[in-house]
C-alpha positions in Angstrom: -14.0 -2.8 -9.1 -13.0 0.7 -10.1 -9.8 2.8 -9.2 -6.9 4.0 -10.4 -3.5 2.9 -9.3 -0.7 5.3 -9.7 2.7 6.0 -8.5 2.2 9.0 -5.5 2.2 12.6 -6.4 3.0 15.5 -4.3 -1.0 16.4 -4.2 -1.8 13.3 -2.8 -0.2 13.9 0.9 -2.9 15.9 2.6 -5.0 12.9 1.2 -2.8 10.1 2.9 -1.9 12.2 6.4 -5.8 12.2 6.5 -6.2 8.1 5.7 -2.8 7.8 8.4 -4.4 10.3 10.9 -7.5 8.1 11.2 -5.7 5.0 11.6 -3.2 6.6 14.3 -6.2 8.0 16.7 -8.8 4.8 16.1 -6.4 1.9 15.3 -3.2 -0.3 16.5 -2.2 -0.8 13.0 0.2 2.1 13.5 2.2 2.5 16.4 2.0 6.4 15.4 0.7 8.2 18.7 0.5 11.9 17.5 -1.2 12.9 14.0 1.0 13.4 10.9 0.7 16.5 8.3 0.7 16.8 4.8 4.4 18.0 5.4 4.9 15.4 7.2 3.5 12.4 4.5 5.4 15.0 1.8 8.9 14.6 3.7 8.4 10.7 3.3 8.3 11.2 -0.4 12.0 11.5 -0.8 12.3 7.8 0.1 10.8 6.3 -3.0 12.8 4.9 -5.8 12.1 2.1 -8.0 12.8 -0.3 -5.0 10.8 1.7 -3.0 7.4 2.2 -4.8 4.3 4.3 -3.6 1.0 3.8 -4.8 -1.8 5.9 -4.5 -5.5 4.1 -5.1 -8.0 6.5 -6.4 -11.6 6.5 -6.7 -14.0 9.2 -7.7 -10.3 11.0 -8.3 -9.3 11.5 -4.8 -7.0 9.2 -3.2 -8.8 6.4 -0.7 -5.5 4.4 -0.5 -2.2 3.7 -0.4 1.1 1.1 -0.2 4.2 1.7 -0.2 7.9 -0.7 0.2 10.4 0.8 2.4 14.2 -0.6 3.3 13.6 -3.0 5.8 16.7 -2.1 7.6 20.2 0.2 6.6 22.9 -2.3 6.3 23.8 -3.4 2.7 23.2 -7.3 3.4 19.4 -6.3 3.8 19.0 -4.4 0.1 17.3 -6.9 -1.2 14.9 -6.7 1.8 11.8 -4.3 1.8 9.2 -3.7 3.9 5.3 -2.8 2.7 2.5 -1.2 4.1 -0.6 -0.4 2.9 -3.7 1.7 4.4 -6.7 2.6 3.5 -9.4 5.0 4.1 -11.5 3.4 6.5 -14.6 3.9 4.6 -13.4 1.9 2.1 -12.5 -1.2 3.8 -13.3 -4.3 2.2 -14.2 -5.0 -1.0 -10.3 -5.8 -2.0 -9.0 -2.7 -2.7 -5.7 -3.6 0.1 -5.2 -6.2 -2.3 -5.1 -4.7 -5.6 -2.9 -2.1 -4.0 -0.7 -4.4 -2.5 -0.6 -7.1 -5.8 0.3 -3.6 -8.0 2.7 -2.9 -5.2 4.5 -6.4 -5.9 4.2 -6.3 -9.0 6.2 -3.0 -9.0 9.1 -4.3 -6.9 9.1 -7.6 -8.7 10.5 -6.1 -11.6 13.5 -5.0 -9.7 16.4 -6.9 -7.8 14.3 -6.9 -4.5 14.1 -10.4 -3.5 12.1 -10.2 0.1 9.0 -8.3 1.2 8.4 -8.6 4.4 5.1 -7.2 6.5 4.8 -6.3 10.3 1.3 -6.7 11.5 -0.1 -5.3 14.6 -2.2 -8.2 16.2 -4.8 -9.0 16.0 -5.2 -8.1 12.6 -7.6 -10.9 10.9 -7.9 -8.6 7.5 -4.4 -7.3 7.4 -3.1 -11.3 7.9 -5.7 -12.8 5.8 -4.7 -9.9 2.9 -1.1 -11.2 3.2 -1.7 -14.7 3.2 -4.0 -14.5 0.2 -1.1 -12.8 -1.6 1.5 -15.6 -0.7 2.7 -14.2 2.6 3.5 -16.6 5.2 3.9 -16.0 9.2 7.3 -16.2 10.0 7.5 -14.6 13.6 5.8 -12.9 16.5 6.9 -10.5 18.8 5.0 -10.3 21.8 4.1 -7.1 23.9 6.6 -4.8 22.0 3.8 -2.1 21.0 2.2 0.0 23.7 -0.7 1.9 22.3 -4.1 2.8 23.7 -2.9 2.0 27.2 -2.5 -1.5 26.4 0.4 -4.0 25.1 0.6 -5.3 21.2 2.2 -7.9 19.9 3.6 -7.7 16.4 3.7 -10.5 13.8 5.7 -10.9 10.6 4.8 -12.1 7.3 7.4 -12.6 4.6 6.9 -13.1 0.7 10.0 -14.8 -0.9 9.8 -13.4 -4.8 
């Protein structure tokens, strides 16, 4: 399979707000309700660090993907605690392109002190669980009925790898 995998660049955000823009208006794997700009995905930049990577997939040159690792929550005991996400272009599901992103992605934070990933899932998700589980994820929780999206209720389940 073919594609680049790079660390993000300030072109790449009118790229993503369009891969996240789908996702919010057709999916419940974000809980995002109005549609993002390439402001927007730009302002998100300043979070990345070493411990919080960005990757950008690219194919053909232009960006069909990306993952990123975020804190999992703002009190010191959890800095060794990151969140991931990764989305792709929906014409471009399939064919394991989540998971090379999301393997680069871990390999990334693996050379740092991180020591848990941990994944939220909107359910149900068979890809999105069976991308985790294939990379060593395991189900750890489920919240039930805390999303409300598309005039409905989703639960939300979460997947932890231990590095």
């Amino acid at each position: 399979m073919s594609g680049l995998i790079r660390h993000v660049i300030p072109a790449d955000a009118e790229a993503m707000a369009g891969i996240y823009n789908w996702c919010i208006t057709n999916t419940l794997i974000t809980f995002e309700e109005e549609p993002v700009t390439g402001d927007d995905m730009s302002a998100h930049f300043a979070m990345v660090t070493d411990e919080n990577p960005w990757l950008v997939l690219l194919e053909d040159g232009k960006p069909i993907g990306y993952a990123y690792a975020i804190d999992w929550k703002a009190r010191s005991a959890y800095r060794f605690s990151k969140e991931t996400t990764v989305y792709l272009h929906h014409e471009y599901y399939g064919g394991g392109r989540g998971t090379r992103l999301m393997k680069a992605l871990i390999d990334e934070i693996r050379k740092t002190p991180i020591h848990v990933l941990i994944a939220g899932v909107a359910l149900p998700n068979e890809a999105s669980v069976a991308l985790h589980e294939k990379l060593g994820f395991r189900k750890i929780g489920q919240f039930e009925e805390v999303g409300s999206k598309f005039g409905g209720k989703v639960d939300v389940g979460y997947w932890q790898l231990i590095l």
